[in-house]
ZADRENPA-748274 format. One record per residue (C-alpha): x, y, z; residue in one letter. Coordinates in steps of 0.1 Angstrom, whole numbers, padded with zeros to 4 digits, always signed. Layout:
<rs>
XYZA...
</rs>
This chain:
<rs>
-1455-0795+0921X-1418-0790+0909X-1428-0792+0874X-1454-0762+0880X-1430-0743+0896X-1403-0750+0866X-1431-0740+0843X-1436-0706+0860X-1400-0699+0866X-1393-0707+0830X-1422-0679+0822X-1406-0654+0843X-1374-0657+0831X-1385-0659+0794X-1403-0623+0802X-1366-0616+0810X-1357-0626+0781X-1379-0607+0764X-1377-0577+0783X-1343-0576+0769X-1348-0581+0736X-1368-0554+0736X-1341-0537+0752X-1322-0540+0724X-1345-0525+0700X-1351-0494+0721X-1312-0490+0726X-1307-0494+0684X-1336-0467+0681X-1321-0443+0707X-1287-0448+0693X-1297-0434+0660X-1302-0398+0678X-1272-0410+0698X-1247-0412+0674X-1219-0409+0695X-1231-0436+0713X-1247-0464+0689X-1222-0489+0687X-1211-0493+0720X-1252-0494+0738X-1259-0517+0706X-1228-0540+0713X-1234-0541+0752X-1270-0548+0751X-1266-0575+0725X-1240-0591+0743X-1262-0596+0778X-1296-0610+0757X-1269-0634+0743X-1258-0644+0779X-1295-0643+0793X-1306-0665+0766X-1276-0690+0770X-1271-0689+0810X-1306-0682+0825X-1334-0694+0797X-1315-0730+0782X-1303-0743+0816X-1340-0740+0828X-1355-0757+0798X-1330-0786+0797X-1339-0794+0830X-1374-0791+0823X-1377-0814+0790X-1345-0839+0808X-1348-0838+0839X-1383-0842+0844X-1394-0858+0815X-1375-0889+0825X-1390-0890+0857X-1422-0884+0847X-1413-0912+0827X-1402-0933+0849X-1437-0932+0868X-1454-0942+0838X-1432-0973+0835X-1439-0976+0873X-1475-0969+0874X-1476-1000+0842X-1461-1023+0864X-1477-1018+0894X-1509-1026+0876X-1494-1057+0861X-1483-1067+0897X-1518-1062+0910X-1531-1083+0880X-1509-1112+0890X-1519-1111+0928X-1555-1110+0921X-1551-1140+0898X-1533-1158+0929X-1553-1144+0953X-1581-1164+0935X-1567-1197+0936X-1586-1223+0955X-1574-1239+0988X-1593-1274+0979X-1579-1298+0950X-1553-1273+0939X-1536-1277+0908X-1501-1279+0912X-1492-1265+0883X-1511-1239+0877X-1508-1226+0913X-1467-1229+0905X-1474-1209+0869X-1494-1186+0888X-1468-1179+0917X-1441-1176+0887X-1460-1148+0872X-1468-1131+0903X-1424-1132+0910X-1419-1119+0875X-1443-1093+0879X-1426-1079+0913X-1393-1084+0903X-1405-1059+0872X-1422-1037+0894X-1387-1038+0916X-1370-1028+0890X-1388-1002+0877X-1396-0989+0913X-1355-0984+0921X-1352-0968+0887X-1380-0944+0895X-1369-0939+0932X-1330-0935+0921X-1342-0908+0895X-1364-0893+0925X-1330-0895+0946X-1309-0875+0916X-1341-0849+0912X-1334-0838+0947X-1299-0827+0935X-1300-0818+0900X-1333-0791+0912X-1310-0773+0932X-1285-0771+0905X-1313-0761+0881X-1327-0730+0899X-1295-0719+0908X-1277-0716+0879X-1302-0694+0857X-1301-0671+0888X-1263-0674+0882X-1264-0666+0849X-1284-0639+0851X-1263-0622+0881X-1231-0628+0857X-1251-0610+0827X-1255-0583+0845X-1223-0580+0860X-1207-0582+0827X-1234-0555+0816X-1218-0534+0838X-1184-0540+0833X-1178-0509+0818X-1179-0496+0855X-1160-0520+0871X-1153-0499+0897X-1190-0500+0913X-1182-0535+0920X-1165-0550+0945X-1140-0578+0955X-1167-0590+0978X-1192-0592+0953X-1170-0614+0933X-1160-0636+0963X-1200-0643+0959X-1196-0650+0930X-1169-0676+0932X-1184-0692+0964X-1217-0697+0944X-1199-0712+0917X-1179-0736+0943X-1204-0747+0955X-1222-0757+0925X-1193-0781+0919X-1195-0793+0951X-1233-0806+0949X-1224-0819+0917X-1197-0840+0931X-1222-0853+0959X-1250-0867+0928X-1222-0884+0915X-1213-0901+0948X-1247-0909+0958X-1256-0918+0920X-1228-0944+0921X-1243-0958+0961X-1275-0959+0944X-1262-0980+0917X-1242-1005+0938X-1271-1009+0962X-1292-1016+0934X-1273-1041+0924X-1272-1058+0959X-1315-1058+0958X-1313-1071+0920X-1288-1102+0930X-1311-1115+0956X-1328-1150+0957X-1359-1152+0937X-1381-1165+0965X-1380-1135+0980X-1405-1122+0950X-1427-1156+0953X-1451-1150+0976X-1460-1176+1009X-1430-1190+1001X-1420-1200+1033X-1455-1208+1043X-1443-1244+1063X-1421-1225+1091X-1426-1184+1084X-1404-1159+1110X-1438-1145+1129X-1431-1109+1148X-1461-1117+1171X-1449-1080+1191X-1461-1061+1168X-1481-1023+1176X-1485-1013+1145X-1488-1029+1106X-1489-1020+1072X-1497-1037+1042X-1519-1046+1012X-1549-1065+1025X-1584-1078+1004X-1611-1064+1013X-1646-1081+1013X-1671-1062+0998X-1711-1075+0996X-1722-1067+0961X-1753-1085+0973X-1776-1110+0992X-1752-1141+0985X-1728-1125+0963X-1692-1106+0973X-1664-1091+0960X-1627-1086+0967X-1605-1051+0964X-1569-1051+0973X-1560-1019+0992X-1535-1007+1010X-1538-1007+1052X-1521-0994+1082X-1528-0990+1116X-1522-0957+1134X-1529-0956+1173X-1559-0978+1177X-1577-0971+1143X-1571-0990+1111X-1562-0968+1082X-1570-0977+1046X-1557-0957+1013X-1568-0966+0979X-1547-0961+0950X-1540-0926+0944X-1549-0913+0975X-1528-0884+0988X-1539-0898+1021X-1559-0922+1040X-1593-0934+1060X-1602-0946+1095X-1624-0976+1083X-1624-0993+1116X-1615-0987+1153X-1598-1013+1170X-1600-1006+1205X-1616-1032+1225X-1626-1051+1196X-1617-1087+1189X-1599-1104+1158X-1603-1140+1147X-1594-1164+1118X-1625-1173+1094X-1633-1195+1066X-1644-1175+1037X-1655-1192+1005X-1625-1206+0989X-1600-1179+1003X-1569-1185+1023X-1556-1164+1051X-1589-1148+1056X-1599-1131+1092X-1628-1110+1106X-1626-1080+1131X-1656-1075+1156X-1669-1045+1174X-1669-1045+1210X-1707-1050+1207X-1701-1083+1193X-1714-1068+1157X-1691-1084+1126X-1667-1061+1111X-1647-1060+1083X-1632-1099+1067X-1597-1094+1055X-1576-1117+1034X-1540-1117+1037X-1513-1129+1008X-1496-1153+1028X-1490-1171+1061X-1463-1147+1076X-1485-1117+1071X-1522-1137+1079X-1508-1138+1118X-1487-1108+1118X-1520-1090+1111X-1541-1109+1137X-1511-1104+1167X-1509-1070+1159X-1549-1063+1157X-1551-1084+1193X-1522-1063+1208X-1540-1026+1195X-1570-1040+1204X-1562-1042+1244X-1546-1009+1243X-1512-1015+1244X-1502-0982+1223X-1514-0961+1255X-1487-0977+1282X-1453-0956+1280X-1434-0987+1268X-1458-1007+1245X-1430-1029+1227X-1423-1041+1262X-1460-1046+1269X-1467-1064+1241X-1434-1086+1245X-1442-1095+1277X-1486-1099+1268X-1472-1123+1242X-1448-1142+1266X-1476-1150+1286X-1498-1157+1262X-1465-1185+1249X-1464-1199+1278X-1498-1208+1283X-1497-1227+1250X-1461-1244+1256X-1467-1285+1266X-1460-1296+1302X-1451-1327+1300X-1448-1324+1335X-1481-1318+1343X-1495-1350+1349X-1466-1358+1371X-1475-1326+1392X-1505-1341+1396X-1502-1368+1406X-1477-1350+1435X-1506-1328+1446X-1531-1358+1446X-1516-1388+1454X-1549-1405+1473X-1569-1397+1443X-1591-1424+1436X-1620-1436+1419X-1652-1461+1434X-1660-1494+1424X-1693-1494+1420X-1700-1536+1424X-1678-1540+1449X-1680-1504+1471X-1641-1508+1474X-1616-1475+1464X-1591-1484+1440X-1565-1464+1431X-1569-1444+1396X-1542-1456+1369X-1513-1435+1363X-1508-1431+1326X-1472-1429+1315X-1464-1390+1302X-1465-1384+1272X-1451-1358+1246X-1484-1333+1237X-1477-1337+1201X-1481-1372+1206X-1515-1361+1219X-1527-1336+1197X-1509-1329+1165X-1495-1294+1166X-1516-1266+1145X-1549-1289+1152X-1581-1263+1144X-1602-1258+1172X-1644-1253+1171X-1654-1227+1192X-1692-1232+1193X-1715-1263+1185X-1723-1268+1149X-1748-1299+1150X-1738-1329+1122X-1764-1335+1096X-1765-1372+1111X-1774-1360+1150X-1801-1342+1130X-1820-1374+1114X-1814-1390+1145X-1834-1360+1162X-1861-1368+1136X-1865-1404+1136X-1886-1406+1168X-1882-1429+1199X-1878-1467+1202X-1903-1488+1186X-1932-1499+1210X-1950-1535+1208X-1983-1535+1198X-1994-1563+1214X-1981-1545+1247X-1960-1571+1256X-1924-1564+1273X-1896-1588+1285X-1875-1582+1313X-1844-1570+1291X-1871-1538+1285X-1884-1535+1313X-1844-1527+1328X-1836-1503+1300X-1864-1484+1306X-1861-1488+1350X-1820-1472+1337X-1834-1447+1320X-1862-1433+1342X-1836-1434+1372X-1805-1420+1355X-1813-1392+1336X-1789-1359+1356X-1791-1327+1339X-1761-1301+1342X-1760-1265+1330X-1728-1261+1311X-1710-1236+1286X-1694-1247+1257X-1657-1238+1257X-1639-1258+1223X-1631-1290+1205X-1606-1301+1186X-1591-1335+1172X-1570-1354+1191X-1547-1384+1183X-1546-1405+1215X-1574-1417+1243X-1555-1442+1264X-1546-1410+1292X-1564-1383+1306X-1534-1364+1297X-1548-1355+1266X-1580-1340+1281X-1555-1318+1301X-1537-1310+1269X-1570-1296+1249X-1580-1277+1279X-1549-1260+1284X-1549-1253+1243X-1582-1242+1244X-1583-1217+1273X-1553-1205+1255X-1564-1200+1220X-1596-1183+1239X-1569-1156+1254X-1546-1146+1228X-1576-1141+1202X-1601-1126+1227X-1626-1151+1223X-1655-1146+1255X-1685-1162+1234X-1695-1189+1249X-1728-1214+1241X-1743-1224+1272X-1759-1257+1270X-1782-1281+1292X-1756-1313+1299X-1787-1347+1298X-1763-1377+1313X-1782-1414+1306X-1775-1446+1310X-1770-1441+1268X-1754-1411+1258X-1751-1378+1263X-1771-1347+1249X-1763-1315+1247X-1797-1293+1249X-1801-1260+1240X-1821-1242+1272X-1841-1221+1255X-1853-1244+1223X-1850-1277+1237X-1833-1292+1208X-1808-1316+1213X-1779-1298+1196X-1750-1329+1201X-1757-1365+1212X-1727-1387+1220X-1734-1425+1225X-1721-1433+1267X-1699-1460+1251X-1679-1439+1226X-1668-1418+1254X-1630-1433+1263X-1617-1410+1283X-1634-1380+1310X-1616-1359+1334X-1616-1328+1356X-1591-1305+1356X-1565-1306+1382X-1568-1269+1395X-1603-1257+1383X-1631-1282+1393X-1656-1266+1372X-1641-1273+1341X-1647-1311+1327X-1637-1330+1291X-1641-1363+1278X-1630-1379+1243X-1656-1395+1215X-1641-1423+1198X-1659-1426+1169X-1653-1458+1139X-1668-1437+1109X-1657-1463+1079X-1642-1495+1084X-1603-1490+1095X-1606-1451+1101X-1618-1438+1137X-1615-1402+1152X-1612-1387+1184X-1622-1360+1194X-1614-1337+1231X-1647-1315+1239X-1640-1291+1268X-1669-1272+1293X-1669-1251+1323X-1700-1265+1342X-1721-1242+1369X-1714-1272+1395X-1686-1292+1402X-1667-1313+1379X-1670-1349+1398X-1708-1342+1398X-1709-1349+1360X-1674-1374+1361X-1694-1398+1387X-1728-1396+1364X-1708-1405+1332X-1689-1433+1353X-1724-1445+1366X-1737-1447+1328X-1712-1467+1318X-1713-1490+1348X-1752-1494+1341X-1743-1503+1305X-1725-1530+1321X-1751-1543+1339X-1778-1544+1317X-1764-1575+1305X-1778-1590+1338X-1813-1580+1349X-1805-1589+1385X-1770-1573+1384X-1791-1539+1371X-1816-1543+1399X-1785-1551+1424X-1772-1518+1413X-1799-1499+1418X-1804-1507+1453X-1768-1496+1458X-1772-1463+1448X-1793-1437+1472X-1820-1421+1460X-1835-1387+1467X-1872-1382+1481X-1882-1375+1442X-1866-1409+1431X-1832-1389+1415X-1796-1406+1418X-1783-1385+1448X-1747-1381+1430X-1710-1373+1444X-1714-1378+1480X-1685-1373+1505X-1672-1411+1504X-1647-1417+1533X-1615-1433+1521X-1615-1454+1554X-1645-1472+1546X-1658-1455+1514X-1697-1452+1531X-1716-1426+1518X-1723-1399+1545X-1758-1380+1547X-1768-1349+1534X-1752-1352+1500X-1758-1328+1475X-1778-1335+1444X-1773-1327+1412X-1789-1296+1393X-1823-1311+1368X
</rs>
């Protein structure tokens, strides 16, 4: 725009110009019937096209090939690295997260400093010639305008006396003033200069990127972001590609601008919707933003760590409309404390417990007698679960529960012959089979199964991690307890989408507050001298202790199916229901620990 409007300036004042020349010529042929005349209209008019041409036209075209050539200039140089910095990223942005080499990923991260650092440099270079433009354009237009006003003062000098004192105070003031913006470029040239030497002397990870990708400073308060993101773009039915653009948020919409937009484009709108972390091919830092409608949006990758969460705390915090309240930082500080809290260990918690319910206890079931429930010693919760554990939000079923699905039932005898050991699995089976209706909540790894602490731990990270990423999905699931595992069923298909063996669960618990929410920890060996544990966490439609006493009956029949007659004693210990059902988690009096009537069963 202000190389246009030099252009056409430059045009008016070269008509000027012109207009004068011509002048000049029409004076020299009137001054030949002038006589008297001729010298001094040929002399005077000659003298102002020498001053237009040196005060008005050559100050307007030095600014026009300097000034603005350079910065013009100067873009290109910036525009070139800008393109070699977007080169760089997208080579890093490709690197894989499994079996990385070391050294190419450091060669890579190398060339991606070099190439910002050069883009920095030419960037304050172009920016501090942008800075001086603003100066030296004010300069520029003024002075032609000056020098043409002084022409044609001296033009008229000849009658002084038409002019003024006041018009030459203008003049002076005009020419003060001139001097006095010049004075200011220099000032701010030699601020730009000294400030661009601070940004140059600064430490070189600052132009690596994810460099602090082990403990990044994380502004989880955040209404509002911009930055360059990748966008994932389906090219086909398996196939995808990646563009780096430039994103903002504005109010509750997320912005995007390509490169050389003037401006940019609602792409998607965030109220109400929901943001979560994804695994995308080989990507790092990649999430996905859902509609309201539970539709999938848009995946996102983000360059490092620090910027990966930023983006997802500042999509959650739009999301729930904190940009409408009158004070949203505060909102969204305090949304976020909360949100802290609820993720912060309590080592206290078993303690508190144990305070609220100090008669809890658990039945013997070959005795009748109430013992008292263990209290585990405290522990720290990283002991429990190792701090930035992933956690599975829905059930994905192993290839291994799959062939076991397949493989059929047990083997029958042929000859239709049974011993006694049979005939009690099968008298186990038909009487303990309790069904429960239950929604899936999360699982996650865990390092420790000798305490029920740890089931409180992954409930309380779980519920959490639900909250501060909006998560309300949940897989609802029919909960089969047996004398030998568990299954989880799905209601409508009735395939079993998890089985657990009864003897790999350790640990099982209710929570202390909620009843309806229930965990227990698989303890699997998977190769000889390597074991995991794993927390799984559901809300069921019933009570806790329904499913708790069914799982401690299971095991307690595994027990005694080592002992036909201790199976069969147990059996007779436990009431039945008119349709031949364990009825479970009857009132039991802590006087005598009887049974009363009346119980309620379990859902089937």
């Amino acid at each position: 725009t202000l190389t246009e409007y030099t252009n056409q300036l430059l045009q008016a004042m070269q008509r000027v110009y012109g207009a004068q020349n011509e002048m000049c010529l029409a004076t020299q042929q009137l001054s030949k019937q002038l006589l008297a005349y001729e010298k001094q209209l040929n002399i005077l008019h000659s003298e102002l096209a020498k001053q237009l041409a040196d005060t008005m036209v050559l100050p307007i075209i030095q600014f026009r090939e300097k000034d603005l050539t350079e910065v013009s200039t100067l873009k290109d140089l910036f525009g070139l690295a800008s393109n070699e910095h977007d080169a760089s990223m997208a080579k890093y942005s490709r690197l894989p997260k499994r079996k990385e080499n070391e050294k190419l990923k450091a060669e890579v991260a190398k060339e991606v400093a070099n190439a910002r650092r050069k883009q920095h440099l030419s960037s304050l270079q172009y920016y501090c010639a942008l800075n001086a433009l603003q100066y030296r354009k004010r300069v520029a237009m003024m002075e032609p305008m000056l020098g043409y006003t002084r022409g044609q003062i001296n033009f008229f000098k000849k009658g002084a006396e038409m002019f003024s004192k006041r018009m030459d105070s203008f003049l002076s003031s005009v020419s003060d003033m001139v001097q006095s913006i010049q004075g200011e470029l220099e000032a701010e040239a030699e601020k730009m200069r000294i400030s661009q030497q601070d940004l140059i002397a600064v430490n070189e990870s600052v132009y690596t990127p994810d460099s602090d990708v082990t403990s990044p400073v994380i502004n989880r308060n955040l209404i509002q972001k911009a930055g360059y993101l990748n966008l994932r773009n389906k090219t086909g039915l398996v196939t995808t590609t990646w563009e780096r653009l430039y994103f903002f948020t504005q109010g509750g919409n997320l912005m995007c601008q390509p490169r050389g937009a003037v401006a940019g484009g609602l792409i998607q709108d965030l109220d109400n919707c929901s943001v979560m972390a994804v695994d995308c091919e080989d990507r790092r830092y990649c999430f996905q933003i859902t509609t309201p409608t539970g539709k999938a949006g848009i995946t996102l990758q983000a360059e490092s760590r620090k910027e990966y969460e930023e983006w997802i705390c500042a999509i959650n915090n739009i999301s729930r409309q904190i940009y409408l309240t009158d004070n949203p930082e505060a909102a969204a500080i305090k949304l976020n404390q909360t949100a802290l809290q609820a993720v912060t260990p309590i080592t206290s918690l078993g303690k508190k417990y144990e305070v609220q319910h100090p008669s809890q206890t658990v039945k013997n079931m070959e005795n009748d007698k109430i013992i008292p429930s263990d209290s585990a010693g405290i522990q720290d919760s990283t002991q429990l679960i190792a701090p930035g554990t992933p956690i599975q939000f829905d059930i994905v079923l192993p290839a291994m529960e799959f062939l076991d699905q397949n493989r059929g039932g047990r083997r029958a005898n042929p000859f239709g012959e049974s011993d006694d050991r049979s005939r009690a699995f099968c008298l186990a089976d038909a009487l303990l089979q309790q069904m429960f209706v239950v929604q899936f909540l999360g699982s996650m790894a865990v390092q420790s199964d000798a305490t029920c602490e740890v089931i409180y731990e992954a409930m309380r990270q779980v519920l959490a991690a639900r909250a501060i990423h909006n998560i309300f999905r949940m897989t609802e699931s029919h909960l089969m307890v047996t004398s030998k595992n568990l299954r989880l069923i799905d209601p409508q298909t009735q395939v079993t989408r998890a089985s657990f063996e009864l003897s790999t669960v350790t640990q099982f618990a209710v929570h202390q507050e909620n009843r309806r929410l229930i965990g227990f920890v698989i303890h699997l060996s998977e190769t000889p001298g390597e074991e995991s544990m794993s927390a799984y966490i559901f809300e069921s439609n019933t009570e806790g202790e329904k499913i708790c006493y069914a799982i401690s009956l299971g095991k307690e029949i595994i027990e005694a199916q080592k002992d036909p007659e201790a199976l069969a004693q147990l059996m007779r210990s436990v009431p039945l229901t008119n349709d031949g059902k364990f009825m479970l988690l009857n009132d039991v009096s802590e006087e005598d620990g009887t049974m009363h009537e009346g119980g309620e069963e379990s859902e089937a």
